[in-house]
N, C-alpha and C positions, 0 to 999 in steps of 0.2 A: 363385592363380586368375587375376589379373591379366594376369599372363604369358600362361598358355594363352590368355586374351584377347585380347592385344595381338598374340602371334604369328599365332595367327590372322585378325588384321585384316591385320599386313603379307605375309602368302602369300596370302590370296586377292588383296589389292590386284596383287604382283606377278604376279598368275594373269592380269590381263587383265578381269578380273572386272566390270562395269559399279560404278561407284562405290555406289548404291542398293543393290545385291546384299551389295558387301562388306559397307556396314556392317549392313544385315539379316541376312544370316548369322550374321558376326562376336557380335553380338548374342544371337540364338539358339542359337548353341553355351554361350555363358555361364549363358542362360537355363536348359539343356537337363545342363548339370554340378551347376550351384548347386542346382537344384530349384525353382526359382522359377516358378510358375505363369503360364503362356504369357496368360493373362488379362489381366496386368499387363501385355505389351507391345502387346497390345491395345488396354488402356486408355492407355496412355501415346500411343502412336500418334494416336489419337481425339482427345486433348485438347491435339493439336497445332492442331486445325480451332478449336474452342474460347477463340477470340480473335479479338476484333473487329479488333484491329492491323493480323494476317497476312491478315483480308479487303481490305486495300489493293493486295497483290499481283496478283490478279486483277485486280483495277480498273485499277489503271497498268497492267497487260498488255493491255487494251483499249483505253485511253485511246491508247496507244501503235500500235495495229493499226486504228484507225480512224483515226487522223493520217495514217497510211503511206498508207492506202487513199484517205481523202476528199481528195487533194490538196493538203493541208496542206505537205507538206515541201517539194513544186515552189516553192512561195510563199516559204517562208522560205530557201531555197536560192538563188532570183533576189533578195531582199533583202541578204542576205549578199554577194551577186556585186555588186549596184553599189556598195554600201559600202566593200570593200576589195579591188575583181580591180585596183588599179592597185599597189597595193604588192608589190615584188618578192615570187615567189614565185603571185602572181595566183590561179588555181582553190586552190594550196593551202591559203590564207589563207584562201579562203571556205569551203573546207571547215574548217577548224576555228570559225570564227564561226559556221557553220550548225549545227555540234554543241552549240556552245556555246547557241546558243536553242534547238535540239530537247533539250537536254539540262535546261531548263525546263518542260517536259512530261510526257517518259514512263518517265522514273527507269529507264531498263533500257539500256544500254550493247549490249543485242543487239539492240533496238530499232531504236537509232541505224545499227549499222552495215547492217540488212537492208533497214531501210527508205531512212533519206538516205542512207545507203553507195552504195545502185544511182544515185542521180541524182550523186553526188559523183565516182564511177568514171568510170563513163561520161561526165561532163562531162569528167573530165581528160584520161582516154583521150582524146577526141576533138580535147580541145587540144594534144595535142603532149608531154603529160606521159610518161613513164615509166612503167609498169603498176606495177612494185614500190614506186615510189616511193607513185603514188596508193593502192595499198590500204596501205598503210604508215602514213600520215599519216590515213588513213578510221578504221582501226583504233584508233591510237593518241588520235585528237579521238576517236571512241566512250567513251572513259575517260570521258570528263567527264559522261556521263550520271548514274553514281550519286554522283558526288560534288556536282555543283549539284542542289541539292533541285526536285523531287521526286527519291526515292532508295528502289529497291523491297530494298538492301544497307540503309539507315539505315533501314528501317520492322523487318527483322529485327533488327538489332541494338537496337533500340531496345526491339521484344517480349521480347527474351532477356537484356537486362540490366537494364531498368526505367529506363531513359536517356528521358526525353521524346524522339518523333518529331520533335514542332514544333521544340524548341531543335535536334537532329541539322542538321536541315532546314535553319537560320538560320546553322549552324556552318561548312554545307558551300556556304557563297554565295563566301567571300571566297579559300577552297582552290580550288575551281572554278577563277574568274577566273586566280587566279596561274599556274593549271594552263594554262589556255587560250592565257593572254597568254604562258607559256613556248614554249611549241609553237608558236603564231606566231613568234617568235625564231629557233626552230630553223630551220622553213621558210624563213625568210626569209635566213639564213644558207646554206641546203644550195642554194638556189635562186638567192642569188649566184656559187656557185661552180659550179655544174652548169649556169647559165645557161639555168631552164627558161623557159618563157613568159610573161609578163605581160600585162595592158592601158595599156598609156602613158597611155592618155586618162582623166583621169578622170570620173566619171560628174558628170554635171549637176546640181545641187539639184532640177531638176522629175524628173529619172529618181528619184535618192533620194524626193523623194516621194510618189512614183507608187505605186515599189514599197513604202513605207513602208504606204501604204493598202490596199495590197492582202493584205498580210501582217498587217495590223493585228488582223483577229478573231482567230487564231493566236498574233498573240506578246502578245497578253491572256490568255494560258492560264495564265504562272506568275504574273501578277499575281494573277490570281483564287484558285489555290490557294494561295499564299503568303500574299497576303492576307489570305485566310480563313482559312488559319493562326494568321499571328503576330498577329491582329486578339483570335482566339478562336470566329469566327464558325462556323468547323465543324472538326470533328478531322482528323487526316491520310486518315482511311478513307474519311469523310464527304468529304474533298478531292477522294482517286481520283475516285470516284463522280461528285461534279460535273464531273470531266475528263473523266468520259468521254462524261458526258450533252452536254455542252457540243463537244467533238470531233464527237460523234453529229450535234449540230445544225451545225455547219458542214460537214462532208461531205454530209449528206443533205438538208438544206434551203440552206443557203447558197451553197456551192459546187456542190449537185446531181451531184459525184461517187461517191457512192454511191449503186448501186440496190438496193432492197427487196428482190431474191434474193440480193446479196452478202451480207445482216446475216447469214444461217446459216452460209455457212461462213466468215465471221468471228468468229464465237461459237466454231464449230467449232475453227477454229488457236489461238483464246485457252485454249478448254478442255482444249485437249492438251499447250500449252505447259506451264500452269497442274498438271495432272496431275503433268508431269515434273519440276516443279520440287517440288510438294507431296507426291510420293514419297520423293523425296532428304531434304526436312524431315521426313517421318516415319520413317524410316530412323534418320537423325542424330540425331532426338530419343531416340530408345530408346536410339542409341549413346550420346550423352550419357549419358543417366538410368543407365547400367551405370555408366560412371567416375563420374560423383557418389556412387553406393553404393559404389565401393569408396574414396573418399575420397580421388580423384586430383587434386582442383582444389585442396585443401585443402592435399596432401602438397607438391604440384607449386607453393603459394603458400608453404611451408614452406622448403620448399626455393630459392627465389629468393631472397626474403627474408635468411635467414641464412647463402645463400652469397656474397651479390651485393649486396645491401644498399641501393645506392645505385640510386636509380630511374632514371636517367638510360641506367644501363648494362644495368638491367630494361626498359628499351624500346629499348634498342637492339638485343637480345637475344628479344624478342617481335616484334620486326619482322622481323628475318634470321628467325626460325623462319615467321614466316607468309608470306613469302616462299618460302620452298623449299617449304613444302604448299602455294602455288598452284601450283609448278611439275607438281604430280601428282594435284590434287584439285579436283572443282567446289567455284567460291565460295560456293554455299550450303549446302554439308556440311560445307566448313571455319566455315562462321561458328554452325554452330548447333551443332559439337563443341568448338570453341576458345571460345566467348565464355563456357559456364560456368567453364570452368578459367579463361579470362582474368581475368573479374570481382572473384574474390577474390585475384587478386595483386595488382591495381592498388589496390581496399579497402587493402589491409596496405601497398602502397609508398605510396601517398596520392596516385596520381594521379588525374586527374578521370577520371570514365568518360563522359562526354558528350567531352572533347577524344579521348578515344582511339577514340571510335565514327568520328569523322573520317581518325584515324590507319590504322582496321583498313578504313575503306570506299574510301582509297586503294589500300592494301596488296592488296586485291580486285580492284580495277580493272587494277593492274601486271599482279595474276593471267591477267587473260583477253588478254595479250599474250606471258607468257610462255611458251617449248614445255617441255613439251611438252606441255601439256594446256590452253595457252591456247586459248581458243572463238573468241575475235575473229578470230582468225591465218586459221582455218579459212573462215569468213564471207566475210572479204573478201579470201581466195584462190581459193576458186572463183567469187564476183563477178567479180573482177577476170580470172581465169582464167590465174592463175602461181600458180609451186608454191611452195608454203608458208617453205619454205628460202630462197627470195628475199626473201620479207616479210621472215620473223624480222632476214635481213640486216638490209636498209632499216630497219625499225622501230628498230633496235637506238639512234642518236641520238637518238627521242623518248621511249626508256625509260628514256636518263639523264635528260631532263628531268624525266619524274615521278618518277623517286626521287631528285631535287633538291629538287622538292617536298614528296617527302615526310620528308626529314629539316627543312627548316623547318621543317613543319607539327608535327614529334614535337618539336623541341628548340624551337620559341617558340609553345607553346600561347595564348599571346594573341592570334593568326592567328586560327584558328580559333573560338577564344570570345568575339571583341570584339563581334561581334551579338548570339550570348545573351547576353551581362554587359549591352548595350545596353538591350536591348527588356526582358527578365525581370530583368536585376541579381541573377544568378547568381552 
């Protein structure tokens, strides 16, 4: 029955099929042979909503759409430019340090590239950059959103293995950084030899603290949630929440670029996002719930184990597989179908499942860069306005850097766990 299962999954997939459909489908034919009363995927469906965790999503979906809108990312986009537009490489470099602190906000990697993507392009564009290059480099700093906490990738993973958010959260500061500070390298490397534009001059301490102040309500945003995290003061949901009450109040009262007719149909684009992402999770969770009943995470931990043994070559092996499913799969169907099968291999090899929530929310991030079902590519090719085939080129040097990254990060877990082991002594 598996089989009839599974085959079904991969012919609708290659039917073209919207990924939601496949596995709703897929699903229901199973339901529909076994005799399993359709009530159950009802219920299971339902009790996807049924956790306070996955109400963070929304919240970062907001918190993230009210940034975009209140003027927030202009602000931390000219902070970034006087900091580092003098080191080779110039708009490039700030755009990855401007991802780098929106990437302390709105945990969503489409976020970053819809929102500071349009001010990062069009800056470069108009300096002199390359188009392919610029959404290239927009695309690839986008990554860093779910990997520096807040992380709407590490709030799910966290709901589906039982991994604390807050430690994911603390796990995903120092992967971040190395990520970030890699791709600066790169820029700066492609940018000596391509000889794009710089600023020679560098900015003044009273420019640095100008714009310092002015960004300042802004880049208090992952202090507050982090904060209030690793403090205990409020949970990661509780966190969204205050991001986005706190976003709310600097667009609308602070910065006064938000007006009172915008909040509807900003509620409106959250709630549709929000839809399409929470379709796919109820979708995937019944997908799931079918392989749990027939004992595939169990067979599938059976089978590493006593063919593979040694956990070193079980993650390397769980990386190349998650890999090639982002090359054809959205990241939140792969992470709500892969993480029960994942959880009990890692159990039985004795890896930590908080380092590999790290490991699986990079592996995500590559996803939305890769084609052919990468999302990023998409974004900031028709921002930028080149066709998608140019990007993937260009991109292609800052995707060896993250999976530089991210074999550190799999082969020297004390990367990644030196904060939780810090603050909690995990």
């Amino acid at each position: 029955m598996i089989f009839i299962f599974l085959l079904c999954f991969i012919l609708l997939l290659i039917s073209g099929m919207p990924i939601t459909f496949v596995l709703g489908v897929s699903s229901l034919i199973y339901f529909t042979l076994v005799g399993v009363p359709f009530e159950v995927m009802a219920q299971c469906m339902a009790l996807t909503f049924d956790s306070f965790v996955m109400l963070a999503i929304p919240l970062f979906m907001l918190a993230g759409k009210l940034m975009n809108t209140g003027g927030i990312t202009n602000r931390l986009f000219n902070f970034a430019d006087v900091c580092v537009k003098h080191i080779s490489g110039g708009l490039g470099q700030v755009n990855v340090l401007a991802s780098m602190i929106f990437a302390g906000m709105s945990g969503s990697a489409t976020a970053d590239c819809a929102g500071l993507g349009q001010v990062e392009i069009k800056a470069m564009h108009d300096k002199g950059f390359e188009d392919d290059f610029s959404a290239a480099i927009t695309a690839a700093s986008a990554c860093l959103g779910p990997i520096i906490p807040p992380s709407i990738s590490m709030v799910i993973y966290g709901a589906l293995s039982g991994a604390s958010v807050g430690a994911l959260f603390a796990a995903g500061i120092i992967p971040g950084i190395i990520a970030g500070l890699g791709l600066m390298m790169m820029v700066y490397i492609i940018s000596k030899k391509r000889k794009f534009p710089r600023s020679y001059k560098r900015s003044s301490g009273k420019e640095i603290i100008q714009a310092f102040w002015k960004a300042l309500p802004p880049l208090l945003t992952p202090v507050i949630i982090l904060g209030g995290i690793l403090t205990g003061v409020f949970t990661p949901t509780e966190a969204a929440g205050v991001a986005s009450l706190y976003a709310f109040i600097l667009g609308f009262f602070v910065y006064k670029e938000i007006a009172f007719k915008q909040l509807l149909g900003i509620l409106y684009d959250v709630g549709k996002l929000t839809a399409c992402v929470m379709v796919i999770v109820c979708t995937a969770r019944v997908f799931g719930w079918v392989l749990t009943q027939q004992r595939v995470p169990h067979q599938l931990a059976n089978l590493l184990i006593s063919g593979v043994g040694n956990k070193y070559l079980i993650l390397l092996i769980l990386n190349l597989f998650l890999l090639f499913l982002g090359c054809f799969l959205e990241n939140t169907a792969i992470e709500i179908i892969m993480i029960p099968l994942i959880v009990p291999i890692l159990n039985r090899a004795g890896i930590s499942i908080l380092h590999f929530g790290v490991v699986m929310a990079i592996n995500m991030q590559i996803a939305l860069i890769t084609p052919p079902m990468g999302m990023s590519l998409y974004v900031v090719s028709k921002l930028a306005n080149v066709k998608v085939e140019k990007v993937v080129k260009a991109i292609i040097p800052f995707l060896i850097i993250l999976v530089i990254v991210l074999v550190l990060i799999t082969y020297i877990p004390s990367i990644p766990l030196f904060l939780p082991n810090l603050i909690w002594g995990l």
